[in-house]
N, C-alpha and C positions, 0 to 999 in steps of 0.2 A: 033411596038416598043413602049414601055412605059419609060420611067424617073425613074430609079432608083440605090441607092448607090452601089446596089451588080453586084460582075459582071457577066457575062453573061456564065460564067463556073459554077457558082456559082447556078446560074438556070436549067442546067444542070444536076448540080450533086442532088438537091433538087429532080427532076422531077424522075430520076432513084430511088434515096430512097423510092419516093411516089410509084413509079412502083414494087419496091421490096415488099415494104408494102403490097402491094395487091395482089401480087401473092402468097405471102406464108399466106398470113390470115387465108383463110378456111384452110389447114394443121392442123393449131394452134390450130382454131378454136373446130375443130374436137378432136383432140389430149386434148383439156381440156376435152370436153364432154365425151370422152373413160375415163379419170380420173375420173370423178365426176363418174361416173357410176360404176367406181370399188371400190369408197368408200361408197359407196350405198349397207346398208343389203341384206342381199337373202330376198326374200320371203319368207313366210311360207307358209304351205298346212293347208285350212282349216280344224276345228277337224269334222271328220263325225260321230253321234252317231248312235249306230241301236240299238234298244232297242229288247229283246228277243219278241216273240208272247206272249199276255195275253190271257189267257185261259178264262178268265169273260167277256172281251168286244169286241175279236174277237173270232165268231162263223162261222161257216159256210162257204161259199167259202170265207169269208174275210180272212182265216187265209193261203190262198193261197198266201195272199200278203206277211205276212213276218209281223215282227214287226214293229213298230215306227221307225222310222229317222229323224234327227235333224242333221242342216248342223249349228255350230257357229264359228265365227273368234277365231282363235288363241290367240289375245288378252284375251279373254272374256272365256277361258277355267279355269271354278276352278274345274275339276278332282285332282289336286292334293291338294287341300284343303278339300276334302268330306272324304277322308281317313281317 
């Protein structure tokens, strides 16, 4: 026993609040995290270019490959300024 003004109901009812507290935290916890994530942009899909086959600097089995590819972020895409 310790010395103090409050009464010992009083301690009680404290210790169940604190015990409530902690049972339903992670709940919460989670429950915000699901929010923030549904305010959170989609993605986007990287832009992938393929460039056609050059006839002057692919010859020979290299034109087996296929043309030029360039993988750039979404951000950094000015297709629509080249027009």
């Amino acid at each position: 026993m310790r010395y103090s003004t409050r009464d010992w109901r009083d301690n009680i009812h404290q210790a169940a609040k604190d015990f409530k507290f902690q049972a339903t935290l992670k709940p919460r916890l989670d429950r915000a995290v699901e929010d923030w994530h549904k305010t959170q942009p989609e993605p986007t899909d990287p832009v992938v270019v393929d460039e056609p086959i050059d006839d002057e600097l692919q010859t020979g089995d290299s034109r087996l490959l296929g043309g030029g590819m360039s993988i750039h972020a979404p951000w950094t895409n000015n297709s629509d300024t080249k027009k």
